[in-house]
C-alpha positions in Angstrom: -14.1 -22.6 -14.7 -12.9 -23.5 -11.3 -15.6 -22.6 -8.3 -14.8 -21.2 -5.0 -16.1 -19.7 -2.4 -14.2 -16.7 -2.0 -12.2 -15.1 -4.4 -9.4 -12.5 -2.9 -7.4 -10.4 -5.6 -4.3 -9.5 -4.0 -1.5 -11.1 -2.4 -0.4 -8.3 0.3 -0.7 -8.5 3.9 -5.0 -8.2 3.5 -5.2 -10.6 0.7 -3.1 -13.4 2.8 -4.5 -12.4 5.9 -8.2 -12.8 4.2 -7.5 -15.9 3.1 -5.5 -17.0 6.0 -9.1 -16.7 8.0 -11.4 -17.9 5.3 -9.6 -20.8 4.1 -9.3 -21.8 8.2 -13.0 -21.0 8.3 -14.0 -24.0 5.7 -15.0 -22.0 2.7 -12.8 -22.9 -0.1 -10.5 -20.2 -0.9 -8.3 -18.3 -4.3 -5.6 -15.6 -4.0 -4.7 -14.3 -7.6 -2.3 -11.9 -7.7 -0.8 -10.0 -10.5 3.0 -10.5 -9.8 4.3 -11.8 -6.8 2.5 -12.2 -3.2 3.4 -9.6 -0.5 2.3 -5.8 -1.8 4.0 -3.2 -0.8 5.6 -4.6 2.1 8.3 -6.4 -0.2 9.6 -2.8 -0.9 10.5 -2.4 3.1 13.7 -4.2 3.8 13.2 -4.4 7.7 9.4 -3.8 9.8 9.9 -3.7 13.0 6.5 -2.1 13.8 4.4 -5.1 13.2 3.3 -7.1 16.5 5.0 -10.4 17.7 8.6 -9.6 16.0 10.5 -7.2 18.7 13.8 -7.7 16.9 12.0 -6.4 13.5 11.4 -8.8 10.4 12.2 -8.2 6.5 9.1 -8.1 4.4 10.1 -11.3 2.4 10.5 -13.2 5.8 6.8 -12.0 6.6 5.3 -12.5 3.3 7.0 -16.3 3.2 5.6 -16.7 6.8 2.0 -15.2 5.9 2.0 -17.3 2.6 2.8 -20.6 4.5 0.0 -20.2 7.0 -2.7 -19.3 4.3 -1.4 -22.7 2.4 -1.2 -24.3 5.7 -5.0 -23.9 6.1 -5.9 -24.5 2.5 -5.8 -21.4 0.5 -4.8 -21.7 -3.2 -2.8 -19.2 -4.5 -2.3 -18.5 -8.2 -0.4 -15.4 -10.5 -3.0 -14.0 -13.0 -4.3 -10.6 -14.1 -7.7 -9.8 -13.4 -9.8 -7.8 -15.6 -13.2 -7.6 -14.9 -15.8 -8.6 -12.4 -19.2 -9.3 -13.0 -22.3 -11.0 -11.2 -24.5 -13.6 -12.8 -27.4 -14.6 -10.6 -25.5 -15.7 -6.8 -22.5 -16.2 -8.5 -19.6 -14.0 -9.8 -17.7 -14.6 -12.6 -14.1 -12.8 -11.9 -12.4 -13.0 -15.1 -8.6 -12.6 -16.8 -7.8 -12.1 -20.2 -7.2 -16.2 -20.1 -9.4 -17.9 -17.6 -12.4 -17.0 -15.8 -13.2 -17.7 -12.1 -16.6 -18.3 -10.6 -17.2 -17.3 -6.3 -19.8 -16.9 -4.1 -17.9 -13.9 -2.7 -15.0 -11.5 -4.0 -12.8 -9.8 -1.5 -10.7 -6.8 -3.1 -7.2 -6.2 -1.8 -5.3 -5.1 -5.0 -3.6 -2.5 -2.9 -2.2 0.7 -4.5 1.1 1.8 -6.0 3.5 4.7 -4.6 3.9 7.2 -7.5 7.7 7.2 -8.1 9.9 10.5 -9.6 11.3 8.0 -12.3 14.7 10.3 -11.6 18.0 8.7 -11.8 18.9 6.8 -8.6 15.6 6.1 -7.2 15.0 2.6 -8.4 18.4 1.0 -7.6 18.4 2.9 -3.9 14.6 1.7 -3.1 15.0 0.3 0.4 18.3 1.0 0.2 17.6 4.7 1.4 14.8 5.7 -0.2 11.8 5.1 0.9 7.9 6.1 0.4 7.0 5.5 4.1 7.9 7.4 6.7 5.7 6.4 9.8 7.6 2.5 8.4 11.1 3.6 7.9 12.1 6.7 10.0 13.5 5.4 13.0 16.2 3.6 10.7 17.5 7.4 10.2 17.6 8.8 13.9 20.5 11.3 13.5 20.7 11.4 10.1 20.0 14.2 6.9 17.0 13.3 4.7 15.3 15.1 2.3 11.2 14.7 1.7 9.5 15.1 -1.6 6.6 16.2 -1.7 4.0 19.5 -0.8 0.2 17.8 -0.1 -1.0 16.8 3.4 1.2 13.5 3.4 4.3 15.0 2.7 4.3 17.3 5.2 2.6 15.1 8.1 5.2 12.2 7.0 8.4 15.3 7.2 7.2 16.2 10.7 7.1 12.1 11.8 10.5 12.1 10.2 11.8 15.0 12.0 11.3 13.8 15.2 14.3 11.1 14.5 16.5 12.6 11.9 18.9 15.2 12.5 17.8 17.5 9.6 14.8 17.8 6.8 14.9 18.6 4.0 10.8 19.4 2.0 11.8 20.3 -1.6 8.5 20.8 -3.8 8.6 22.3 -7.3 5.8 25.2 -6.2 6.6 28.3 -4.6 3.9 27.1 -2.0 2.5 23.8 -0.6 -0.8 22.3 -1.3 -1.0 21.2 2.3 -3.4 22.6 5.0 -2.2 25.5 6.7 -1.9 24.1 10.2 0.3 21.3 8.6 2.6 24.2 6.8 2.6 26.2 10.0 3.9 23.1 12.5 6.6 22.0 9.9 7.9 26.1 9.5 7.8 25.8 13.1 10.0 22.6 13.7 13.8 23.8 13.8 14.9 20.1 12.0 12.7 21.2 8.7 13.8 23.7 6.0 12.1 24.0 2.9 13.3 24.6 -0.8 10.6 25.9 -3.1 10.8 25.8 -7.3 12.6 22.8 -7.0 12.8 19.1 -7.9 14.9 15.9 -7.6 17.7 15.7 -10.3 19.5 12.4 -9.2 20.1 10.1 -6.2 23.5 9.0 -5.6 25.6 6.5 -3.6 27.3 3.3 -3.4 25.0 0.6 -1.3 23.1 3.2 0.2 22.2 6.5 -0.6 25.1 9.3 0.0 24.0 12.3 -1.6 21.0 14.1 -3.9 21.3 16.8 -6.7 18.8 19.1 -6.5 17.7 21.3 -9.5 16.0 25.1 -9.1 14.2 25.1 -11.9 13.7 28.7 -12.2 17.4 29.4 -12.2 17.8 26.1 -13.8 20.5 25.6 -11.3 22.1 22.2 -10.0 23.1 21.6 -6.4 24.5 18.1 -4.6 23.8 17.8 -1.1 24.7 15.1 1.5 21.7 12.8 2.5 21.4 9.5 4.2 17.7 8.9 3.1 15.2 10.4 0.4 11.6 10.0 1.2 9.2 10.2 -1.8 5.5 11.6 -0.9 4.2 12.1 -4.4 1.0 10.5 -4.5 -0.8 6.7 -4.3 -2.6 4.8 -7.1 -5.0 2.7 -6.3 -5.0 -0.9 -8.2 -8.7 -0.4 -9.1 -9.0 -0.7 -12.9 -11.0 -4.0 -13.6 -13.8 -2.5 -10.9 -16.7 -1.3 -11.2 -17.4 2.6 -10.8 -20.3 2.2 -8.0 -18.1 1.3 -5.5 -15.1 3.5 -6.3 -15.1 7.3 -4.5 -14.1 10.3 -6.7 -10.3 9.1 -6.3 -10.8 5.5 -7.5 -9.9 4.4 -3.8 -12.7 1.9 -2.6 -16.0 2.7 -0.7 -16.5 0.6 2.5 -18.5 0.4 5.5 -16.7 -1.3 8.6 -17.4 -4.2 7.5 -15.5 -3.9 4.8 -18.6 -4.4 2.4 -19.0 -2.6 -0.7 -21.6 -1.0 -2.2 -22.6 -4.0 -4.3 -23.5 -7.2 -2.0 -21.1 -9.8 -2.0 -18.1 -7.9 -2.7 -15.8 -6.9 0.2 -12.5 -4.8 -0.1 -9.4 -4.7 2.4 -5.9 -2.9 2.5 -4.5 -0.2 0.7 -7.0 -0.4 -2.0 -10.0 1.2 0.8 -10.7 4.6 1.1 -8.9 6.9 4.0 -7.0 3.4 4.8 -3.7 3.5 7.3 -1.3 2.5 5.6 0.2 -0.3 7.7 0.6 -3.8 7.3 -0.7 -4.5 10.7 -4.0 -2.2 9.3 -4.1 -4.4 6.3 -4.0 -7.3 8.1 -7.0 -6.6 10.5 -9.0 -5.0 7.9 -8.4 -8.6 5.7 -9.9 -10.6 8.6 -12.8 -8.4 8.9 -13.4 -9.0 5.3 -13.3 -12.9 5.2 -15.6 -13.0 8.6 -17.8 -10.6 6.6 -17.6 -12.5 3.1 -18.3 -15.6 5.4 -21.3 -14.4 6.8 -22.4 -13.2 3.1 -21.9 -17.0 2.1 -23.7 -18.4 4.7 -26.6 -16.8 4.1 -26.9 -17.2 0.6 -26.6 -21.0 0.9 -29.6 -20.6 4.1 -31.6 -19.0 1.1 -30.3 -21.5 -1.6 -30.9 -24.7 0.4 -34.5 -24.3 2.0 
């Protein structure tokens, strides 16, 4: 078993930001994450709402640049799958189904997935007109007909961001009414860019390098339309990368309990990201909340080796 001081699970914008400040910090530092570094940001093919890159940035150039610095300062970074963490004295023992990891600290930034349609179309077009961020990807389709899927909260407050750039907006849910608060439903029936198409769902997403049209199916009628889009936006739901963890520290949603610190309920674990409870949803977000955590984890560290050592 290899010892560190910090452990950080996850390889987004938190994970590499945490370890970009703890590593630079002294403490000695492991990212291990599942796949590939850089989260969800590696689904957006320009972000040009993060600070310090006016001209906008692809999220491989910012994920290479974020993984350089973290090596730069000494953070290791290795592909595993985690499975379960567990505490043994002042130690944790984070382990995969090969290899087990011992840390002082663990910092959590396993980030959640966007729950896709799985409808024909929608993986080959991902960043290539659809999209499951609006407040990210909007302004790329200022003048242009979208649909939104979707009838909770974030569908309809992600359709009214939308609308202020695109020329028309499209809400197609497969209810006859939205789960959305009312003053939500009210503001988008309101807005003269929205219409909405009830007892309905996504059949297919067409085009050639980017998206050119949708079929649309009325599933009371069982009826099939095509319409001309430039850009499908998918608000169907996040899930939380939150298996391997224990229940304390999860809310009723699996999401991750923190206080500003970004401390846990159980000492000595921190979380960051996506993965927190009622997080923004932004790299630049992610990013702060990951320094937060390594400055927290550090103090956590420090004073368990004050107690250790006297």
């Amino acid at each position: 078993m290899n010892n560190y001081d910090i452990v950080i699970i996850g390889g987004g914008p938190a994970g590499l930001s945490a370890g970009i400040y703890a590593s630079r910090a002294g403490y000695k530092t492991l990212i291990i994450e599942k796949v590939g570094t850089g989260g969800q940001m590696m689904l957006t093919d320009v972000i040009d709402n993060y600070p310090g890159f006016p001209d906008g940035i692809t999220g491989f150039e910012l994920q290479d640049k974020m993984v350089k610095q973290a090596q730069k300062f000494g953070t290791e970074i290795i592909s595993d799958d985690i499975v379960k963490i567990e505490k043994n004295g002042n130690e944790f023992i984070v382990s995969s189904t090969q290899k087990k990891y011992t840390c002082l600290s663990v910092i959590i930034a396993s980030g959640a997935k966007h729950k896709t349609l799985d409808v024909k179309g929608e993986k080959e077009f991902a960043s290539r007109g659809v999209s499951y961020c609006g407040t990210c990807d909007a302004p790329f389709f200022r003048n242009k007909d979208v649909v939104v899927l979707g009838g909770g909260d974030s569908a309809l407050t992600e359709a009214l961001f939308i609308a202020k750039f695109a020329k028309s907006v499209q809400i197609v849910h497969r209810k006859d009414r939205f789960r959305a608060v009312q003053s939500l439903v009210k503001q988008a029936e309101e807005n003269p860019k929205i219409r909405f198409v009830f007892n309905s769902v996504l059949d297919e997403i067409k085009g050639e390098s980017f998206v050119k049209s949708v079929t649309i199916k009325n599933i009371l009628i069982n009826e099939i339309k095509e319409e001309q889009v430039d850009g499908v936006f998918i608000f169907v739901g996040l899930s939380p990368n939150t298996e391997f963890l224990p229940k304390e520290i999860l809310d009723e949603t699996k999401y991750i309990l923190t206080d500003s610190k970004m401390a846990t309920k159980l000492s000595g674990i921190f979380a960051c990201g996506d993965v927190r409870s009622n997080a923004f949803r932004q790299v630049v977000c992610a990013s702060s909340d990951g320094a937060t955590a390594a400055e927290s984890a550090g103090h956590y560290i420090d004073e368990l080796k004050g107690c250790a050592y006297k």
